[in-house]
C-alpha positions as CSV (number, residue, x, y, z in Angstrom):
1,X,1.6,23.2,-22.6
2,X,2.5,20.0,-24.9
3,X,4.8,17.6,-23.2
4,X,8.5,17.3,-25.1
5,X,9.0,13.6,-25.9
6,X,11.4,10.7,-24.7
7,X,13.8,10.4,-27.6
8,X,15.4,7.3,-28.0
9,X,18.3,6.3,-30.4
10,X,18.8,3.0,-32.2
11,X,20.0,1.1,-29.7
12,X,16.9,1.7,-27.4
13,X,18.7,3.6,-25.5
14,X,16.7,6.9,-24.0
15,X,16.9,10.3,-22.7
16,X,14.2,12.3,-21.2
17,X,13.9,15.5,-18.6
18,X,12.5,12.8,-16.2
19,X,12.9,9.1,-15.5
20,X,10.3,7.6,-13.2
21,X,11.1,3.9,-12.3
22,X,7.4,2.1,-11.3
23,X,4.2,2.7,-12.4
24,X,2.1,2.3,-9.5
25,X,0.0,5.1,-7.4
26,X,3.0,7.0,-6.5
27,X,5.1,6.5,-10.0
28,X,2.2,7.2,-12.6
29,X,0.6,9.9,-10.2
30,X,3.9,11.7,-10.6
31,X,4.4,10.9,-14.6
32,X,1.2,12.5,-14.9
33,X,2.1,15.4,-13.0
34,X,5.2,16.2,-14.7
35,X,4.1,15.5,-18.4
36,X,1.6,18.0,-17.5
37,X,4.0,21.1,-16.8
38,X,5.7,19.8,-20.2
39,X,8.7,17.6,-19.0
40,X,9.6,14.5,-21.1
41,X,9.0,11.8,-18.6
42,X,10.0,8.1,-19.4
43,X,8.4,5.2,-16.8
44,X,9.7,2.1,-16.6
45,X,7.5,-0.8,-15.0
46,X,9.4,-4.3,-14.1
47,X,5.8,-6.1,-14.5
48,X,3.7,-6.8,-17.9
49,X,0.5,-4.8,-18.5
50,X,-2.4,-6.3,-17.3
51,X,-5.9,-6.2,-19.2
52,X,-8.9,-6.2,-16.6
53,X,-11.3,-8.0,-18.4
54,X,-8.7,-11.1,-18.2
55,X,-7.6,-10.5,-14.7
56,X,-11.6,-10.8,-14.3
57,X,-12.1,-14.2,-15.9
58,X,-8.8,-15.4,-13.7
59,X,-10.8,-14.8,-10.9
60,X,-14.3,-16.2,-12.3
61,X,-12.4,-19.4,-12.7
62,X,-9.9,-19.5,-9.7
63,X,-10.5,-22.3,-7.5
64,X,-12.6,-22.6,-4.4
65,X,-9.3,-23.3,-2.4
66,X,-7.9,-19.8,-3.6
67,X,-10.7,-18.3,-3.3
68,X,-11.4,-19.1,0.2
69,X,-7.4,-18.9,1.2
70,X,-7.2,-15.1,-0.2
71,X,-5.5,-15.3,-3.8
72,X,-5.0,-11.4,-4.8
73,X,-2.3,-12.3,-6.8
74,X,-2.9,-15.1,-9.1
75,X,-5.3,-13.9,-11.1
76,X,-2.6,-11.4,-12.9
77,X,0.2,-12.4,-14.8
78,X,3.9,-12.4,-14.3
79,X,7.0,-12.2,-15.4
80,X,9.5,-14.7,-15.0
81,X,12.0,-11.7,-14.8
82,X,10.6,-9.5,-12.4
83,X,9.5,-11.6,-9.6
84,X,6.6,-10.7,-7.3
85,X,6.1,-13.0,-3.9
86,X,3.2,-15.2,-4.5
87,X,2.2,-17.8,-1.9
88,X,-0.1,-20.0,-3.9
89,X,2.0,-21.8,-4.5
90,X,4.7,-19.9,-2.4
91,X,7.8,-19.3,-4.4
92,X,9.9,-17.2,-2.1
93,X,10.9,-14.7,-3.5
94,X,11.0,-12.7,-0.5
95,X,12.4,-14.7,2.6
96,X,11.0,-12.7,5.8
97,X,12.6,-14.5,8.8
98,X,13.2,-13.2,12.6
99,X,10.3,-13.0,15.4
100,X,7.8,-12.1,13.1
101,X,9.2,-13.0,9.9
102,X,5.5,-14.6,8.9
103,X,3.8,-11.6,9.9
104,X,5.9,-9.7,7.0
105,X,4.6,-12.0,4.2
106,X,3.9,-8.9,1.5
107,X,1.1,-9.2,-0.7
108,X,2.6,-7.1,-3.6
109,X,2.2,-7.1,-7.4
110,X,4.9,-6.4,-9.9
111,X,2.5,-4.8,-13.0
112,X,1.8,-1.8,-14.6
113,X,-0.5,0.1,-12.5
114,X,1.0,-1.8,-9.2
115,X,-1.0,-2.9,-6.6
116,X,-3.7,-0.9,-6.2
117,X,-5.6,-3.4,-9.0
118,X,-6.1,-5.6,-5.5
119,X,-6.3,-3.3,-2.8
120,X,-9.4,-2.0,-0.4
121,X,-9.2,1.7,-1.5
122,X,-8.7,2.5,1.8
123,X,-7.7,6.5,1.9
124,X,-6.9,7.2,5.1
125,X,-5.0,10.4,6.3
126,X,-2.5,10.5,9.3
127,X,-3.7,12.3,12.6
128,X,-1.6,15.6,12.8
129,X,0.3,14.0,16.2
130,X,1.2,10.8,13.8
131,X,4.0,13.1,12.6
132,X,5.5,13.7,15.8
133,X,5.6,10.5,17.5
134,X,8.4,11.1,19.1
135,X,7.8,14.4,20.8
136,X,4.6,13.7,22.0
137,X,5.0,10.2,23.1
138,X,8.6,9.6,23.3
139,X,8.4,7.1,21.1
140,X,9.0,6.3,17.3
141,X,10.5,9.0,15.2
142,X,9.4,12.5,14.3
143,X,8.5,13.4,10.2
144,X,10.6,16.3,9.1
145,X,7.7,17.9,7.8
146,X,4.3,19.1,9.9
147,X,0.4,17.9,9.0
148,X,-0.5,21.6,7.9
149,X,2.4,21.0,5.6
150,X,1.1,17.9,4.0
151,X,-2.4,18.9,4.7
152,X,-2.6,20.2,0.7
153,X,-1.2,17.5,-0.5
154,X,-3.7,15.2,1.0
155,X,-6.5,17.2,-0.6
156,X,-4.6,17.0,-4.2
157,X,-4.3,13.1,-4.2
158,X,-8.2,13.0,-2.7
159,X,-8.8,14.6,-6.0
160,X,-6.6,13.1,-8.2
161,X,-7.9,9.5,-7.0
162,X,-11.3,10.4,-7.1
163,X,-12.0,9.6,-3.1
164,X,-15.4,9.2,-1.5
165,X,-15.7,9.9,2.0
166,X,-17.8,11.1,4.9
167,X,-18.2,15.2,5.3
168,X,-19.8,15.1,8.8
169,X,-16.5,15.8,11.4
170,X,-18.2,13.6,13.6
171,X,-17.6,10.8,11.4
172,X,-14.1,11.4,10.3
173,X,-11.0,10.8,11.5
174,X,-8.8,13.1,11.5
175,X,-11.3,16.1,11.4
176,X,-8.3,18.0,10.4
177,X,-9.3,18.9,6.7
178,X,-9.3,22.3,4.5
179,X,-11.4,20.7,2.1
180,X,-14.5,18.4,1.6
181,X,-13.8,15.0,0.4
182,X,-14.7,15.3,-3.8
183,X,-17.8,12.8,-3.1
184,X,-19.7,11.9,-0.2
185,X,-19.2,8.1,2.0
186,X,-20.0,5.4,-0.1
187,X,-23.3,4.4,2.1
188,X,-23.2,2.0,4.6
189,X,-24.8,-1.4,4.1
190,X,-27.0,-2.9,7.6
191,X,-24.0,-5.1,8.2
192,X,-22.1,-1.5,9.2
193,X,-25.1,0.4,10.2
194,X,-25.9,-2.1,12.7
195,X,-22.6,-2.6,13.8
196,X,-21.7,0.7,14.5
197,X,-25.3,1.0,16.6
198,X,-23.8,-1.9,19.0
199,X,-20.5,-0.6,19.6
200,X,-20.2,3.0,19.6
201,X,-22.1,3.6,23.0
202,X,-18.9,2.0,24.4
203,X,-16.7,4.7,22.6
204,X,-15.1,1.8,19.5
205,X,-16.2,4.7,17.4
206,X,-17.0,2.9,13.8
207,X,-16.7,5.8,11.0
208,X,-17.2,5.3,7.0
209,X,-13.5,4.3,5.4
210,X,-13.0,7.1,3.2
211,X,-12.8,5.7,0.0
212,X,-11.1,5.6,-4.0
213,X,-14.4,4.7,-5.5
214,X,-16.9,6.2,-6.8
215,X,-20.6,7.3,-5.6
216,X,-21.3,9.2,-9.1
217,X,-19.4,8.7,-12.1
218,X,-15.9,10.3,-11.8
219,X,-13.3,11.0,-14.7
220,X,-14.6,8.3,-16.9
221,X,-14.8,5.6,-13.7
222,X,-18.5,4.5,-13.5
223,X,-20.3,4.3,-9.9
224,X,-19.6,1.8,-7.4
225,X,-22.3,-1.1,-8.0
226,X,-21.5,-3.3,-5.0
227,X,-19.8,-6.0,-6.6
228,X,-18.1,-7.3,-3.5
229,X,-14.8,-8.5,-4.6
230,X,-12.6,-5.1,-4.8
231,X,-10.1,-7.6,-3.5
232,X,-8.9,-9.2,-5.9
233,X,-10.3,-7.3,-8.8
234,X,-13.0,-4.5,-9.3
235,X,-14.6,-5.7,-12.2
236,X,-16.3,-2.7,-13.9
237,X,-13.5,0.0,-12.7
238,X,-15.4,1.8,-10.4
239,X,-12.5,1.2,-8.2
240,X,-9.5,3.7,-8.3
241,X,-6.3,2.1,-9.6
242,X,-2.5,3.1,-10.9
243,X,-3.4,2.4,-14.5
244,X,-5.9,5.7,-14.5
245,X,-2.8,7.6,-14.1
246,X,-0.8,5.6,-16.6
247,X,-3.2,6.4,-19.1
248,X,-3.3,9.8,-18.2
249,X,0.1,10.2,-18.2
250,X,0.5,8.7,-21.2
251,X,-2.0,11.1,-23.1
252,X,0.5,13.6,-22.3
253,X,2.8,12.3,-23.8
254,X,4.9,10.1,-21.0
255,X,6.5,6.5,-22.5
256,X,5.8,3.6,-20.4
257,X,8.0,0.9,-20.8
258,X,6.6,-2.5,-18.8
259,X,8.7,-5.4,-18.7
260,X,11.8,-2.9,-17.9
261,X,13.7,-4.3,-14.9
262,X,16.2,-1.3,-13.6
263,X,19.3,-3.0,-12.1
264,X,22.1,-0.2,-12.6
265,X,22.2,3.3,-11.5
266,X,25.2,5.8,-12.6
267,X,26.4,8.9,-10.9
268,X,28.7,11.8,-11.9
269,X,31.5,13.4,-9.9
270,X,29.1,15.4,-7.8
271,X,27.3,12.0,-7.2
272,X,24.2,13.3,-9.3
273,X,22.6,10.4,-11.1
274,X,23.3,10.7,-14.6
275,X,21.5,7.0,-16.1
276,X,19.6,4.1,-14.9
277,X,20.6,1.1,-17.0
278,X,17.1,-2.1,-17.5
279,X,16.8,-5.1,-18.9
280,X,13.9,-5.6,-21.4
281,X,11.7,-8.9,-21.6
282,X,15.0,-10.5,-24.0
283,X,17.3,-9.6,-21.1
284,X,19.2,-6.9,-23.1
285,X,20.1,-4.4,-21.5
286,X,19.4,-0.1,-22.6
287,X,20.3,2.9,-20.4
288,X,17.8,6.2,-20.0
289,X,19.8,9.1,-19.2
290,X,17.8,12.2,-17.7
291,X,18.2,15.6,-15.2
292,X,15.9,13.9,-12.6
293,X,14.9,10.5,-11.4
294,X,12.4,9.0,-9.2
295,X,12.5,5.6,-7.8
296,X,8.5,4.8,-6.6
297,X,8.6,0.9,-6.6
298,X,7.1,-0.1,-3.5
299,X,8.4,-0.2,0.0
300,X,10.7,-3.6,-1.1
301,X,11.6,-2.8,-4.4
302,X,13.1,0.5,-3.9
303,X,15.3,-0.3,-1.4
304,X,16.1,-3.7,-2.8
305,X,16.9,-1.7,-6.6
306,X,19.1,1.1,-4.3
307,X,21.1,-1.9,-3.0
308,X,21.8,-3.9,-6.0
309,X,23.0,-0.6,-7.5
310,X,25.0,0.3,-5.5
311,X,28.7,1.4,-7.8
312,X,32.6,2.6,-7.3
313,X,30.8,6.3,-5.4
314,X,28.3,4.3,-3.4
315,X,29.3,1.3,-2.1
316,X,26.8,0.3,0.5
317,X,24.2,1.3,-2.1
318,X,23.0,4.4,-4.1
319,X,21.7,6.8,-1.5
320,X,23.0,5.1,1.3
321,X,25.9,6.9,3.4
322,X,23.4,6.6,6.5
323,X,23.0,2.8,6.5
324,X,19.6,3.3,6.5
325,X,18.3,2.0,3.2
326,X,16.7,-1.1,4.0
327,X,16.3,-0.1,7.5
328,X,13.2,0.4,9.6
329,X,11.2,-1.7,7.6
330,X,7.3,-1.4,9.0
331,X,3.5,-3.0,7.8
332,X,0.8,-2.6,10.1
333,X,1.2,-6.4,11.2
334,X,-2.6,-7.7,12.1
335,X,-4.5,-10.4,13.1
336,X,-8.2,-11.2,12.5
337,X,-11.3,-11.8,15.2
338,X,-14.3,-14.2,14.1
339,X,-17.0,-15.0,15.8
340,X,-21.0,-15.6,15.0
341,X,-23.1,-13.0,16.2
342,X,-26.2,-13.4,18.0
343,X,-28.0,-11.6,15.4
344,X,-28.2,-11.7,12.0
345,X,-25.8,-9.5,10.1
346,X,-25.7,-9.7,6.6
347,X,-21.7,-8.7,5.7
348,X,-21.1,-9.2,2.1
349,X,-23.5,-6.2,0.4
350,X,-21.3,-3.5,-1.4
351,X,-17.7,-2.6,-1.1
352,X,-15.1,-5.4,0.6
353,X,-14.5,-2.7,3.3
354,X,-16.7,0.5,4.5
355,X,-16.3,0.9,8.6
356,X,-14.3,0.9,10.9
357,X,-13.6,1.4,14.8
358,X,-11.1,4.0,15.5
359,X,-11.9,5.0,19.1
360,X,-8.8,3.1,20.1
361,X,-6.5,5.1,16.9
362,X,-4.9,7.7,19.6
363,X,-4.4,7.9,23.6
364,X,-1.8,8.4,25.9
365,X,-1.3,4.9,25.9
366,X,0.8,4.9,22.6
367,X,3.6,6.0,24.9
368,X,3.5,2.8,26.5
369,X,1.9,0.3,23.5
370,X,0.6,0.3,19.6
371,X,-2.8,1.8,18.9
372,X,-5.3,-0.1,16.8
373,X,-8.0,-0.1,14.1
374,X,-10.5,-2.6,13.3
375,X,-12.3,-3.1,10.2
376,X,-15.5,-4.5,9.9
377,X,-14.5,-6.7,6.9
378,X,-17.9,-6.7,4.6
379,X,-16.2,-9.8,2.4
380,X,-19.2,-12.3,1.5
381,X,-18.7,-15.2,4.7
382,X,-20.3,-17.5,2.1
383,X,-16.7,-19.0,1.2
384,X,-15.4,-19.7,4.9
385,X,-19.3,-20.3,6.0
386,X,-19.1,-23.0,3.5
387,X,-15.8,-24.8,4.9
388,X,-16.6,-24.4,8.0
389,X,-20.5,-26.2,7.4
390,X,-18.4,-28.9,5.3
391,X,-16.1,-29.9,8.3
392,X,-19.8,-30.2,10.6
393,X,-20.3,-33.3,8.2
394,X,-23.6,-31.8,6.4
395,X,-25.1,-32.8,3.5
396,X,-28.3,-31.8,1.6
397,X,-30.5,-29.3,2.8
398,X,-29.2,-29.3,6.4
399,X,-25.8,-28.3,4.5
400,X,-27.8,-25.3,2.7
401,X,-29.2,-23.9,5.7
402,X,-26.0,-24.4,7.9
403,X,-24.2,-22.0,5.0
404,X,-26.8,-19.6,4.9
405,X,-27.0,-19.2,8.7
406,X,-23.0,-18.8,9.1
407,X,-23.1,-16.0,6.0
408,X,-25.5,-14.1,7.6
409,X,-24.4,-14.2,11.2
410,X,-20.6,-14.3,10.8
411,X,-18.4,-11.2,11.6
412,X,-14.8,-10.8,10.5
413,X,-13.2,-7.8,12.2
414,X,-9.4,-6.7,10.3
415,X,-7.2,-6.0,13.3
416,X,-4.1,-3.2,12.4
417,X,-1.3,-2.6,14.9
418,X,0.8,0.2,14.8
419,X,4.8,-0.5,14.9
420,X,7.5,1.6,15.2
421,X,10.9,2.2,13.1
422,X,13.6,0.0,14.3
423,X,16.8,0.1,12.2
424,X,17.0,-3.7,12.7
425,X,14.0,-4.5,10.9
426,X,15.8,-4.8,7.9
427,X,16.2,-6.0,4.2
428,X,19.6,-7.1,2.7
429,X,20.4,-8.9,-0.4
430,X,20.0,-12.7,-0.4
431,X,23.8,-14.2,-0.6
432,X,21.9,-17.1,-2.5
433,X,18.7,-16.8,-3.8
434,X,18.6,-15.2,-7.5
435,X,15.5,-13.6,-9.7
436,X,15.1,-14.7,-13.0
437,X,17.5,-11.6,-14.5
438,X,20.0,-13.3,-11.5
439,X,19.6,-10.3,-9.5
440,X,19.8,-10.7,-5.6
441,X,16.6,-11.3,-3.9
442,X,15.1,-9.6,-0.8
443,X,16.3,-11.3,2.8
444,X,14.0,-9.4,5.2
445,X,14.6,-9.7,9.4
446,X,11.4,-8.6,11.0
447,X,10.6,-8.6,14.9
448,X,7.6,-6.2,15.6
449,X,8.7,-5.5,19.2
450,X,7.0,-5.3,22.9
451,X,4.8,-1.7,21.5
452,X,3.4,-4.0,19.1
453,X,3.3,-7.3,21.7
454,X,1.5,-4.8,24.1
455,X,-1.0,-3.6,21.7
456,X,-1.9,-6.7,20.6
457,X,-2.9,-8.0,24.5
458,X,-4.9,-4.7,24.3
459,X,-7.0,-5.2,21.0
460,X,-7.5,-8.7,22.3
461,X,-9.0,-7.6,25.6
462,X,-11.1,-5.0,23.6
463,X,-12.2,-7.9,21.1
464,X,-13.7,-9.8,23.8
465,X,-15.6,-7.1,24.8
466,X,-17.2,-6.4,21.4
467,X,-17.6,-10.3,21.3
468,X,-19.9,-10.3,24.2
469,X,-22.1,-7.1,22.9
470,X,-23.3,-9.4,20.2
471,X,-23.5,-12.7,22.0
472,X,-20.7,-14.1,20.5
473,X,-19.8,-17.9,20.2
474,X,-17.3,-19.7,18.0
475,X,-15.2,-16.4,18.6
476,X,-11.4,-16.9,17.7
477,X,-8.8,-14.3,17.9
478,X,-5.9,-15.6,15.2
479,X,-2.1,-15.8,17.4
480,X,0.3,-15.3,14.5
481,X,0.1,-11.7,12.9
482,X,-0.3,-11.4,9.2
483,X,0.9,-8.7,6.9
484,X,-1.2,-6.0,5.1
485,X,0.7,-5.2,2.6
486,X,1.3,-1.4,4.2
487,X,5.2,-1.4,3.1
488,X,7.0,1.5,4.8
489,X,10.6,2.6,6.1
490,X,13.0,1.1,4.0
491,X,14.2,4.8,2.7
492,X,13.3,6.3,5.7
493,X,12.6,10.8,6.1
494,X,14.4,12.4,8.2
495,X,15.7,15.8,8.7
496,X,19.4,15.0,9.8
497,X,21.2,13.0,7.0
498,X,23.1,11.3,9.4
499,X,20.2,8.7,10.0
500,X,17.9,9.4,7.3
501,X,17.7,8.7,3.7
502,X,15.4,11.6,2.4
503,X,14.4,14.7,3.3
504,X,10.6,15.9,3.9
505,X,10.6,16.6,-0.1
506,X,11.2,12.8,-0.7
507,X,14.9,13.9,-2.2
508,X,17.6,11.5,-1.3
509,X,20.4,13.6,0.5
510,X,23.1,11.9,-1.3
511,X,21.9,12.9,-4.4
512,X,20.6,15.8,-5.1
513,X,18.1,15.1,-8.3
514,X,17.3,11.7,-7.1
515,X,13.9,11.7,-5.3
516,X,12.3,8.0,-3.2
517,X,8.6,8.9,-2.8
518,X,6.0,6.6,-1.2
519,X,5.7,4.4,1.4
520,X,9.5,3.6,2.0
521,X,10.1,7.4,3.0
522,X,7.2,7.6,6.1
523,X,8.8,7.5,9.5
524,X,5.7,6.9,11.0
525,X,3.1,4.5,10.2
526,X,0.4,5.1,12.6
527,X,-2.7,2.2,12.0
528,X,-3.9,3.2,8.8
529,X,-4.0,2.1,5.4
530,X,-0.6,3.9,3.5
531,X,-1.7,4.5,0.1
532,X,-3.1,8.4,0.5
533,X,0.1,9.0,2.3
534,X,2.4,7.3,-0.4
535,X,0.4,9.7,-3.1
536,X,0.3,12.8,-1.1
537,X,4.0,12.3,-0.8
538,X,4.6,11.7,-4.2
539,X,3.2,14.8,-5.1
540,X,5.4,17.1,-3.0
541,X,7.7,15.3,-4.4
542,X,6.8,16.6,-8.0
543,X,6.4,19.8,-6.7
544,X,9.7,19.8,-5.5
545,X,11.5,18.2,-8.6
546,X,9.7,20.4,-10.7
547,X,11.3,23.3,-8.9
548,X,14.4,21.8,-9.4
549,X,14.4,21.3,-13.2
550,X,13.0,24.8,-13.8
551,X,16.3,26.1,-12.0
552,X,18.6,23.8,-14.4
């Protein structure tokens, strides 16, 4: 059916069935959704649009010491009044202190489309026992909801993202499926193939990534070509990201509205919320009044916007009579393991990321400590090849063949730990620090705990013995954790209100046509990329506020 429209009067002001704030995988996936059973849906993005071919040339001219150091972010623009954390140079915007405070350095961008322009397009389910931590383990927290209840789900936002992935249960992980991935593995380069040959006789297990790119030409995205830097930008598209669904969404008929920074949230006498009140790019202000709203920023964002909301009905916050938005805050803080091999190896051919080893994923053990998951990064080594041959003093053709050696034999395994939700992990409002609208920045406490201390000894003894199956020398495990970028928590599920902040539909339980869907609502975070979980979620979450519009 057509989609109704978002009317707007002449003070900007608007009103549609459905206002979605964010425009990234979750947000747009969901817009798309709803314009599609015929709801007026307005989305409103904090960040500027962002034209690829641009973000493209950013990174063609970026400078070597960016280049080398990780710059996702600086290749796409800003807005001076919706702040993203950047870290070249850093402008801290989000001040992550406590134990671990610089492992929880979030990557995160602030545009229309969101983050997935710079992300691996990882697509990685749960295991079923991921959603019951707790009663298998005794650790963690259970999710209100089962795996044969998000199992559908999972299949939808496989096929709404357009996911390539292996078909063989002996290569995936879980082998819990009811459908085939829409398109086989993207194939393995020699760097995994022979990787996978060394290790998996000592049960590492390396499977193919499943992943949102393409093998064959899917819903107008071309085939994967190889390119090699899908972090920080896939240059032909091939790549899956947000804006698809923006531009989907917008053929139906949704408004997108990017430079729209939501600060205000209003609720009626039954604490429904009625309005959401933004700034545009000339700081005035405009309210969009609707039956239901969905907050999918990220897993910052949305409890950061809930807390600077908060009004007369909700005065710890909108949603929060539990005290746990901003709680529980989780990322799959990592480390990285580099050695050279005593073979050649040739990483850098195809996709940033195609294998990893789950064989340490799931055990017994994650009663006692974090499981892991390493990822045979297949990022070019010319750039840290290069540095590293600089620093040996090398000059001429001895400098050449120094670079060339260390590019083919160098190995860079991704190491991702497993934490669990601890209500002191938290994010408040900064008492001092101010955005450019002079809204309260995010003060985040983060400590990843003993599990996560315990599984870290762990990966490192397993690290040295995948070091010694290749001979290894100049191998270096990194001692401070790094973030990942894997946002969850901060509006944590939960089937008892009491000490949760929505329910296994992603509806807050304070308000009853106010839904938080993504990565701030999972309870678990096992070791695995987020993304397929955040979409999956958002669309039981569309599901569910579609059933409650068609009963208004």
């Amino acid at each position: 059916m057509p989609s109704k429209q978002t009317v707007f009067d002449a003070a900007g002001d608007a009103t549609a069935d459905v206002v979605v704030v964010g425009s990234g995988v979750v947000g747009a996936m969901m817009a798309d959704q709803l314009a599609a059973r015929g709801y007026s849906v307005l989305m409103l993005e904090a960040g500027p649009r962002v034209q690829r071919a641009q973000a493209v040339e950013n990174w063609r001219n970026m400078p070597f010491a960016n280049r080398v150091g990780s710059d996702y972010q600086g290749l796409f623009p800003q807005s001076p009044l919706a702040t993203a954390p950047l870290y070249f140079p850093k402008n801290n915007y989000v001040n992550a202190t406590g134990p671990n405070g610089s492992g929880y350095q979030q990557g995160y961008l602030r545009v229309v489309g969101g983050t997935t322009w710079h992300w691996a397009a990882s697509c990685w389910r749960h295991l079923p026992v991921d959603l019951r931590m707790k009663s298998t383990y005794g650790v963690g927290r259970d999710w209100p909801i089962s795996y044969d209840e998000l199992e559908p789900f999972y299949c939808r936002a496989e096929e709404e993202m357009g996911v390539a992935g292996p078909n063989d249960p002996a290569q995936q992980s879980p082998v819990e499926r009811s459908k085939p991935y829409p398109m086989d593995m993207i194939p393995w380069g020699y760097a995994d193939r022979r990787f996978a040959e060394v290790v998996n006789p000592h049960g590492y297990r390396s499977v193919p990534i499943p992943q949102g790119r393409n093998t064959v030409p899917w819903r107008e995205r071309p085939a994967c070509c190889g390119n090699n830097n899908c972090q920080p930008i896939c240059p032909i598209g091939a790549m899956y990201n947000g804006i698809e669904h923006v531009t989907r969404a917008e053929a139906k008929g949704v408004k997108l509205l990017a430079e729209a920074v939501v600060y205000k949230v209003d609720t009626d006498a039954n604490n429904r919320v009625t309005a959401v009140h933004w700034y545009d790019a000339q700081k005035k202000s405009h309210k969009a009044s609707a039956r239901a709203f969905a907050f999918a920023c990220n897993g910052v964002e949305t409890p950061r916007l809930l807390l600077i909301a908060a009004n007369a009905a909700n005065p710890r916050g909108i949603a929060n009579s539990s005290d746990q938005v901003g709680r529980n805050m989780m990322d799959h803080s990592g480390f990285h393991c580099t050695f050279l091999a005593n073979e050649p190896i040739w990483t850098g051919r195809g996709p940033a990321q195609s294998s990893c080893l789950v064989g340490p994923r799931d055990g017994a053990f994650r009663s006692e400590y974090s499981s892991n998951k390493m990822i045979l990064n297949n990022i070019s080594r010319v750039g840290p090849a290069t540095t590293q041959a600089l620093k040996l003093g090398l000059v001429g053709p001895e400098l050449d063949d120094e670079i060339r050696r260390r590019s083919a034999y160098g190995v860079d395994l991704s190491i991702s730990l497993e934490p669990l939700p601890d209500p002191n992990n938290r994010l408040t409002l900064s008492p001092d620090r101010r955005d450019g609208l002079g809204l309260a920045c995010p003060d985040i406490h983060y400590d990843v705990g003993d599990y996560v201390r315990k599984g870290a000894t762990a990966a490192g003894d397993q690290l040295r013995h995948i070091g010694s199956l290749f001979g290894a020398v100049e191998f270096d495990i990194t001692t401070s954790l790094n973030a990942n970028n894997h946002i969850m928590g901060g509006t944590i599920m939960g089937a008892d209100k009491r000490d949760a902040v929505v329910d296994g539909n992603c509806r807050t339980y304070d308000h009853a046509n106010l839904w938080l869907p993504g990565g701030g609502a999972m309870p678990s975070a096992s070791v695995v990329n987020s993304t397929l979980s955040m979409a999956a979620l958002g669309l039981r979450a569309s599901d569910d506020m579609a059933r409650a519009l068609g009963k208004a």
